[in-house]
MOPAC internal coordinates of N, CA, C and O (Angstrom, degrees):
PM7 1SCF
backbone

  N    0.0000 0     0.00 0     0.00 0    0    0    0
  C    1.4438 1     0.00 0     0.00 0    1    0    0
  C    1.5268 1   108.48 1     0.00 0    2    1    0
  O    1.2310 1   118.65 1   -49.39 1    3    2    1
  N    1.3716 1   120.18 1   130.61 1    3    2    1
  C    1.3740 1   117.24 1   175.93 1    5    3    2
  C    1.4895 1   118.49 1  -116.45 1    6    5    3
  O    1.2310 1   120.68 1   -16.81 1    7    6    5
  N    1.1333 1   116.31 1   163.19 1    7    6    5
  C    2.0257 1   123.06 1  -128.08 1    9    7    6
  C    2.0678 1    75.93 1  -111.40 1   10    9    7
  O    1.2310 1   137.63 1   -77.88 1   11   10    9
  N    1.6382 1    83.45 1   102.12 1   11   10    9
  C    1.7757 1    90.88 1   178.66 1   13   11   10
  C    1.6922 1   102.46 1   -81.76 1   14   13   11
  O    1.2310 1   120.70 1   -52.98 1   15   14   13
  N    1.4873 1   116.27 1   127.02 1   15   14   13
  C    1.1353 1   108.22 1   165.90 1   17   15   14
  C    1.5799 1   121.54 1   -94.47 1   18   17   15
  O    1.2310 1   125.30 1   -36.52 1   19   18   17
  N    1.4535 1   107.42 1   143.48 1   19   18   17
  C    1.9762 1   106.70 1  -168.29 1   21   19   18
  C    1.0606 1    85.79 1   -92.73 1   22   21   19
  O    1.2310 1   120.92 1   -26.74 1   23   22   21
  N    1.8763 1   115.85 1   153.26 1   23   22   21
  C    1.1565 1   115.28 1   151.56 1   25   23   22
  C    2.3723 1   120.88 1  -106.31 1   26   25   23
  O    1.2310 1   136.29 1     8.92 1   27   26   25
  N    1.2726 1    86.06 1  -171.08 1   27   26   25
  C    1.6184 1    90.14 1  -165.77 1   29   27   26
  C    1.8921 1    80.01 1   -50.19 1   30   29   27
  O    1.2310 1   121.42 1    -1.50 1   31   30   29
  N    1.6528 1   114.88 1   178.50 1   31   30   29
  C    1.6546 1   107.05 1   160.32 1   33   31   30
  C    1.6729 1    87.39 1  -119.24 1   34   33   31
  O    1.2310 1   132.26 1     0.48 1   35   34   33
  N    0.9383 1    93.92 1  -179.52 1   35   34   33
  C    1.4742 1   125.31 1  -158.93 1   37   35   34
  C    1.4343 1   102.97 1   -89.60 1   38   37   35
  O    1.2310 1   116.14 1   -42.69 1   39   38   37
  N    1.2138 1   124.94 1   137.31 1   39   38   37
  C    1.5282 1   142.41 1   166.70 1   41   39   38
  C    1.2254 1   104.86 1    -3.72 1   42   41   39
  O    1.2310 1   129.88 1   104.04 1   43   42   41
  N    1.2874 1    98.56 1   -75.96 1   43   42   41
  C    1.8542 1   110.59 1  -179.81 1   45   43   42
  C    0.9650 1   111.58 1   -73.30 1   46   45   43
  O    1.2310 1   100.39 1  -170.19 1   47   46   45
  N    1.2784 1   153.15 1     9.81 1   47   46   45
  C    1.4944 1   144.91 1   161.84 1   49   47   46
  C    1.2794 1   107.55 1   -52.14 1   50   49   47
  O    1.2310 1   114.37 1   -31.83 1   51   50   49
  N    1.4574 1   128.27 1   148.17 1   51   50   49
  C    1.7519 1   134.14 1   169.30 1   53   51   50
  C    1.5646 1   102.34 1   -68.38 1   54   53   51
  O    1.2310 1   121.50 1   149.23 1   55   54   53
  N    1.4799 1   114.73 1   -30.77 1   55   54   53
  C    1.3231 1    98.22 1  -174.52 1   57   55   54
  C    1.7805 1   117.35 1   -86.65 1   58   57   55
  O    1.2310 1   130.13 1   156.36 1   59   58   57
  N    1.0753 1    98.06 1   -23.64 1   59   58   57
  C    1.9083 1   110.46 1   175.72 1   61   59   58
  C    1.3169 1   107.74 1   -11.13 1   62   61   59
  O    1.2310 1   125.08 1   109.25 1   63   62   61
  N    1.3129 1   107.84 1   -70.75 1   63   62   61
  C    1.7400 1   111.46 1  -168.07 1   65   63   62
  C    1.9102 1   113.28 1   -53.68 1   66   65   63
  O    1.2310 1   118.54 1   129.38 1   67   66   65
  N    1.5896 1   120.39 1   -50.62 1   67   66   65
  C    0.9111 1   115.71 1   154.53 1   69   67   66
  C    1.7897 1   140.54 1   -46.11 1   70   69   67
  O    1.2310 1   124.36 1   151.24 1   71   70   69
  N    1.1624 1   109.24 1   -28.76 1   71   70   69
  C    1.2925 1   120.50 1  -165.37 1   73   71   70
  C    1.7880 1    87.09 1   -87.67 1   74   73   71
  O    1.2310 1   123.62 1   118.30 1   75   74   73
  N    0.9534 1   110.66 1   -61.70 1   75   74   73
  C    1.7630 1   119.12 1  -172.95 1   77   75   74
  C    1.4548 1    89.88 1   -62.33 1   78   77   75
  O    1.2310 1    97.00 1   163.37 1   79   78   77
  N    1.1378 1   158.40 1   -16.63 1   79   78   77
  C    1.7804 1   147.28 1  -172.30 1   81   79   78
  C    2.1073 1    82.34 1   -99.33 1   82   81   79
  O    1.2310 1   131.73 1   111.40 1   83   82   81
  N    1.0109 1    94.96 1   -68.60 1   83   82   81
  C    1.9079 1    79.47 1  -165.29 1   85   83   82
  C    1.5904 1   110.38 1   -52.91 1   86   85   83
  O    1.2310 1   119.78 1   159.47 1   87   86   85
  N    1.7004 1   118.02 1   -20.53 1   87   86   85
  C    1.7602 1   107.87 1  -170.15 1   89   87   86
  C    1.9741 1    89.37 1   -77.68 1   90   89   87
  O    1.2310 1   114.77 1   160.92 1   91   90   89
  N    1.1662 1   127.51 1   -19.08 1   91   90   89
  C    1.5141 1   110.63 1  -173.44 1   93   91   90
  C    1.1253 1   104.76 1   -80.17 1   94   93   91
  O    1.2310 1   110.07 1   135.56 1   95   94   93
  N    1.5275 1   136.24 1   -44.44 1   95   94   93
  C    1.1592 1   153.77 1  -177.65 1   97   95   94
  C    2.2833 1   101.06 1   -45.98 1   98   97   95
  O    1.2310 1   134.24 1   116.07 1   99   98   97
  N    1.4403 1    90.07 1   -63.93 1   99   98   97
  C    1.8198 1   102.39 1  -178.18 1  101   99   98
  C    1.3680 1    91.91 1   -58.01 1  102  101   99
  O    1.2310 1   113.59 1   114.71 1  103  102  101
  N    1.0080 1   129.73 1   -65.29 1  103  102  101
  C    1.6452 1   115.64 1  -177.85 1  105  103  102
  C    1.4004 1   131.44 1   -91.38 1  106  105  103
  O    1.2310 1   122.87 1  -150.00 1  107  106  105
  N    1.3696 1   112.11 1    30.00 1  107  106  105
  C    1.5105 1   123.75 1   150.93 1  109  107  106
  C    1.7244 1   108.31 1  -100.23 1  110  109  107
  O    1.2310 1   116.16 1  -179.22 1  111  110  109
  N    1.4545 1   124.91 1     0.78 1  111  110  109
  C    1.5342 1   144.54 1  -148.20 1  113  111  110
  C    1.9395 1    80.09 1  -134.76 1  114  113  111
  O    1.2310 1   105.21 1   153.83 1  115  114  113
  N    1.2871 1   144.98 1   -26.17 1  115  114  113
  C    0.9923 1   122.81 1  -171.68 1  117  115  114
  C    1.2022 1   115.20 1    91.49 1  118  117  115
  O    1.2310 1   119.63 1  -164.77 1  119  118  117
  N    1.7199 1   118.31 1    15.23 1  119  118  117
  C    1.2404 1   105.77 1  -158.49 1  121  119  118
  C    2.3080 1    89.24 1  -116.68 1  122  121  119
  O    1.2310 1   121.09 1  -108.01 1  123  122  121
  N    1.1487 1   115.53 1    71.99 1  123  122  121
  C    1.6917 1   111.30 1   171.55 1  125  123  122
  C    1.2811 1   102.45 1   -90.45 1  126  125  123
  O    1.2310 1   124.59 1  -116.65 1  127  126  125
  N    1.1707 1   108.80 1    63.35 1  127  126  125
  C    1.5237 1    84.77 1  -176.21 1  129  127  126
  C    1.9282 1   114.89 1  -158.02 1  130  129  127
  O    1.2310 1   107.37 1    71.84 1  131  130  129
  N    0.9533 1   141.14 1  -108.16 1  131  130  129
  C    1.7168 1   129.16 1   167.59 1  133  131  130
  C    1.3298 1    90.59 1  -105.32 1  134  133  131
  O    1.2310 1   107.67 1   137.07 1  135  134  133
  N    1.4769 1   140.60 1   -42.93 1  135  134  133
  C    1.2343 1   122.58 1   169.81 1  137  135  134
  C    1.3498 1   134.14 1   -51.91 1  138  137  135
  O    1.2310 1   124.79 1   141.84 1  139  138  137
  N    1.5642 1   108.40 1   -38.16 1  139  138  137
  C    1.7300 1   109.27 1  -176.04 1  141  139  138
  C    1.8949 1   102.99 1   -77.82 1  142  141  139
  O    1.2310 1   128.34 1   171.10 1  143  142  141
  N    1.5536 1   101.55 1    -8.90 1  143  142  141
  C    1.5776 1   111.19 1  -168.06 1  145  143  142
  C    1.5798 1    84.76 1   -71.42 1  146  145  143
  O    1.2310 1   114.25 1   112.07 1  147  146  145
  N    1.1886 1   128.49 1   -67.93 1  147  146  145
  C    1.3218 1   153.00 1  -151.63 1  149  147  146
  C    1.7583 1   101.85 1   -53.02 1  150  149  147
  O    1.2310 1   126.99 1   134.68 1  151  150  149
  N    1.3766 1   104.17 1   -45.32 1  151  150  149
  C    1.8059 1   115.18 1  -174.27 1  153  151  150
  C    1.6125 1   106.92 1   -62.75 1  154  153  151
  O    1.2310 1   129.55 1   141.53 1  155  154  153
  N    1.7163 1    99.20 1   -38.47 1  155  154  153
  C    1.3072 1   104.76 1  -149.30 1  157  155  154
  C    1.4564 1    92.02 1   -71.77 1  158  157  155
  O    1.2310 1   107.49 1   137.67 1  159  158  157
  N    1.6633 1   140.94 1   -42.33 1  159  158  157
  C    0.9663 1   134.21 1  -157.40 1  161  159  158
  C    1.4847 1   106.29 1   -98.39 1  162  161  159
  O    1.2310 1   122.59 1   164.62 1  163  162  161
  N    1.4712 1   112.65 1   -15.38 1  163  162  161
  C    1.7851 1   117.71 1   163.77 1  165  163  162
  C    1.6321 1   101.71 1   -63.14 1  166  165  163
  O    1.2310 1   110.40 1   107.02 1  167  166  165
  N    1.5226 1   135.64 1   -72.98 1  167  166  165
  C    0.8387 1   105.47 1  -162.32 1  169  167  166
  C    1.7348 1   113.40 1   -82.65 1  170  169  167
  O    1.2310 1   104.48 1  -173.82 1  171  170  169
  N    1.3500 1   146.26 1     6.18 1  171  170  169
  C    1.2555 1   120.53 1   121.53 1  173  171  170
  C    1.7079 1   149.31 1   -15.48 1  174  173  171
  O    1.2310 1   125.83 1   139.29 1  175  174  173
  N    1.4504 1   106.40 1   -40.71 1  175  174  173
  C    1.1379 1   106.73 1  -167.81 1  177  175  174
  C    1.3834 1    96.05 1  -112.05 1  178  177  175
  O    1.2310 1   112.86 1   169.25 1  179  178  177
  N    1.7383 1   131.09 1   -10.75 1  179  178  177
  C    1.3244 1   117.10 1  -169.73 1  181  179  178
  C    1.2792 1   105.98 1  -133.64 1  182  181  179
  O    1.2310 1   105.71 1  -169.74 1  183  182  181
  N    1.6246 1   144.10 1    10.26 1  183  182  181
  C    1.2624 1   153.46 1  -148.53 1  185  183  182
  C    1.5556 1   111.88 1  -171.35 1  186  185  183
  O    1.2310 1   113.64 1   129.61 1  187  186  185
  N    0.9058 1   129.64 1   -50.39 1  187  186  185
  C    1.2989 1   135.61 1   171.27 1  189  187  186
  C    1.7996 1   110.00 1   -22.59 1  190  189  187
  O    1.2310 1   123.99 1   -63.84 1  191  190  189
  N    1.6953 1   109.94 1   116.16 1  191  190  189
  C    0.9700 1    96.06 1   167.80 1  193  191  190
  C    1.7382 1   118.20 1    94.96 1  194  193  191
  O    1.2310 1   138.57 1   143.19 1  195  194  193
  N    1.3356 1    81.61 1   -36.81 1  195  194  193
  C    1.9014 1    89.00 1   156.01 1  197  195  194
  C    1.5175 1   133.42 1  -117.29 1  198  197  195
  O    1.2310 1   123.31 1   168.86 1  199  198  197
  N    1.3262 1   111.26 1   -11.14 1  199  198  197
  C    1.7639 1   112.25 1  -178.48 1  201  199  198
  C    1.8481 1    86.27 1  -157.08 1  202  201  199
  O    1.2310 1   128.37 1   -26.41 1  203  202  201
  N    1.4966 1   101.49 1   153.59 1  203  202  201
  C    1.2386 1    80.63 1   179.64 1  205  203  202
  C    1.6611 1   126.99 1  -117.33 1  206  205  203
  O    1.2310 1   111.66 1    -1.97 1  207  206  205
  N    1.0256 1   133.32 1   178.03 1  207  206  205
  C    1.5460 1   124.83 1  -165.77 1  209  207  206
  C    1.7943 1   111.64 1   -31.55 1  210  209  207
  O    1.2310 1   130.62 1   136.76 1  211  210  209
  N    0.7635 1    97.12 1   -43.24 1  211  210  209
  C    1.5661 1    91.82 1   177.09 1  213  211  210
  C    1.3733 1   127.83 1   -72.59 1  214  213  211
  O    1.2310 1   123.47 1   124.71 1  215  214  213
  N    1.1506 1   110.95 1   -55.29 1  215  214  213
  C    1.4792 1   108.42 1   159.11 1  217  215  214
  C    1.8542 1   108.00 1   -60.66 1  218  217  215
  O    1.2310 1   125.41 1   142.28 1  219  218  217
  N    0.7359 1   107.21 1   -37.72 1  219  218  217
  C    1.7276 1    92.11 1   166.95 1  221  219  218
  C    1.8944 1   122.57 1   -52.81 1  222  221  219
  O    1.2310 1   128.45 1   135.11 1  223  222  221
  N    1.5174 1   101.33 1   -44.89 1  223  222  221
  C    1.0828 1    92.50 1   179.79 1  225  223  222
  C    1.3971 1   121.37 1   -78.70 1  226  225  223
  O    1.2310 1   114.13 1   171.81 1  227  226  225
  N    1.6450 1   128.72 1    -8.19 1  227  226  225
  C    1.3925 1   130.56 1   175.82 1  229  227  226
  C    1.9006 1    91.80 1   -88.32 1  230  229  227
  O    1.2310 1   106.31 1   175.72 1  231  230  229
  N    0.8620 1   143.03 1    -4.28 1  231  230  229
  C    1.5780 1   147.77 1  -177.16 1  233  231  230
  C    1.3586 1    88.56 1   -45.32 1  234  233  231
  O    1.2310 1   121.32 1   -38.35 1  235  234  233
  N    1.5495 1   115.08 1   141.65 1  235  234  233
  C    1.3696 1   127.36 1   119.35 1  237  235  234
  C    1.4484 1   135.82 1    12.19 1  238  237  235
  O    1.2310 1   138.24 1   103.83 1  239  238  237
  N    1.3888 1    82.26 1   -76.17 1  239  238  237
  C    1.3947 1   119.27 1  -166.44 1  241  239  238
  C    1.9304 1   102.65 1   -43.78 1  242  241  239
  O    1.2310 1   140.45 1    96.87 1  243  242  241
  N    2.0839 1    77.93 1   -83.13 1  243  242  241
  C    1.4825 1    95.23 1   164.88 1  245  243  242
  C    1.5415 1   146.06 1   -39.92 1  246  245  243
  O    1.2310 1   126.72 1   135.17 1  247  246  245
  N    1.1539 1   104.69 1   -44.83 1  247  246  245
  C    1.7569 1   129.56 1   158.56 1  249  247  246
  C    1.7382 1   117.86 1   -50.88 1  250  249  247
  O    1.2310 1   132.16 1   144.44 1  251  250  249
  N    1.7583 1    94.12 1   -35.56 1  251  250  249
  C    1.3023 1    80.28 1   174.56 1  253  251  250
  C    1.6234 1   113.11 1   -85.84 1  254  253  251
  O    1.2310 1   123.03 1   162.10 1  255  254  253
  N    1.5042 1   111.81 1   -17.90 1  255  254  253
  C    1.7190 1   109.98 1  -174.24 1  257  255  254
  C    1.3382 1   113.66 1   -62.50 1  258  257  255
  O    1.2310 1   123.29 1   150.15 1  259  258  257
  N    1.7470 1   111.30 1   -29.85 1  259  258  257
  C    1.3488 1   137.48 1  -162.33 1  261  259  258
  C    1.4100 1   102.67 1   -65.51 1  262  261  259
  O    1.2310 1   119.13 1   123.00 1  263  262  261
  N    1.4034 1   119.27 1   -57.00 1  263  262  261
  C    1.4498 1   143.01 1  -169.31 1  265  263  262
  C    1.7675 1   100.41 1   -54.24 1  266  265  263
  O    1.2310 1   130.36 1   120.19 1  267  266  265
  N    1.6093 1    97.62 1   -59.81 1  267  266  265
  C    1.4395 1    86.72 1  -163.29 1  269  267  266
  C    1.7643 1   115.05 1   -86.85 1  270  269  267
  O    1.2310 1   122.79 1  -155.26 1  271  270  269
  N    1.7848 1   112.25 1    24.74 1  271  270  269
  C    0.9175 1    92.12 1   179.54 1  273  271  270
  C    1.7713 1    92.09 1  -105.73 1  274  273  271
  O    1.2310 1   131.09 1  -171.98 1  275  274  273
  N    1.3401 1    96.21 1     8.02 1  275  274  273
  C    1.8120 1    91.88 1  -171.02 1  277  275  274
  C    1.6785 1    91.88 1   -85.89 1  278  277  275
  O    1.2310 1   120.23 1   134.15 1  279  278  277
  N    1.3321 1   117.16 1   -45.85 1  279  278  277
  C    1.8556 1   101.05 1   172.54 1  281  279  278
  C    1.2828 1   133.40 1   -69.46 1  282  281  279
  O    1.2310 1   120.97 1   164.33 1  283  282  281
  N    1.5151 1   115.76 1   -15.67 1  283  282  281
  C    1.3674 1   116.67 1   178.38 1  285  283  282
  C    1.3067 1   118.53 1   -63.89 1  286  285  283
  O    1.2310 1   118.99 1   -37.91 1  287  286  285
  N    1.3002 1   119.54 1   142.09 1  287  286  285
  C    1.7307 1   123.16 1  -165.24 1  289  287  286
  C    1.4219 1    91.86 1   -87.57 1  290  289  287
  O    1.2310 1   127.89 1   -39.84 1  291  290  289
  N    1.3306 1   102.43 1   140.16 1  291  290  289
  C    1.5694 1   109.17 1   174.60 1  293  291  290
  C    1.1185 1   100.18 1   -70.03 1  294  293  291
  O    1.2310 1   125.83 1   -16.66 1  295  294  293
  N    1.9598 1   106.41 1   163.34 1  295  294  293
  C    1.2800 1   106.17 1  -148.23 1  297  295  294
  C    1.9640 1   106.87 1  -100.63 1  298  297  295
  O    1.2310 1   111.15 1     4.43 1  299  298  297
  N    0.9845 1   134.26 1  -175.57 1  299  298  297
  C    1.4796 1   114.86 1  -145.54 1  301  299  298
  C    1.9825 1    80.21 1  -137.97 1  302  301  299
  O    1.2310 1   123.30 1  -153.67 1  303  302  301
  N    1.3456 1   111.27 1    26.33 1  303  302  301
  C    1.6226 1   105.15 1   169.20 1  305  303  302
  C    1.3419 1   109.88 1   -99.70 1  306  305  303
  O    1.2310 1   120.10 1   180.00 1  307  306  305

């Protein structure tokens, strides 16, 4: 499997407005970085449209991705 990278979408994209509301949210959270990358296109594809970036980022969901990336041992490649 190879590691697809997304890019920003475009002005006119349907998703734009969402994607730009969760990247302020990840980097009002400290997150500029592969993590806030990671939120911005999670809640695109799984939240968007129903709760909004913020409550996404206090989610469950999210909290739990958060958690296990704080125990995972960095990786040794």
């Amino acid at each position: 499997m190879t590691n697809m990278v997304r890019r920003m979408p475009a002005a006119n994209d349907p998703v734009a407005p969402y994607y730009y509301e969760a990247e302020r949210v990840a980097i009002r959270r400290g997150h500029d970085d592969v993590i806030g990358n990671h939120f911005k296109w999670w809640f695109v594809d799984h939240c968007a449209g129903r709760i909004t970036a913020a409550q996404a980022w206090e989610s469950p969901e999210w909290q739990a991705f958060l958690d296990a990336k704080k125990t995972k041992p960095p990786s040794t490649n």
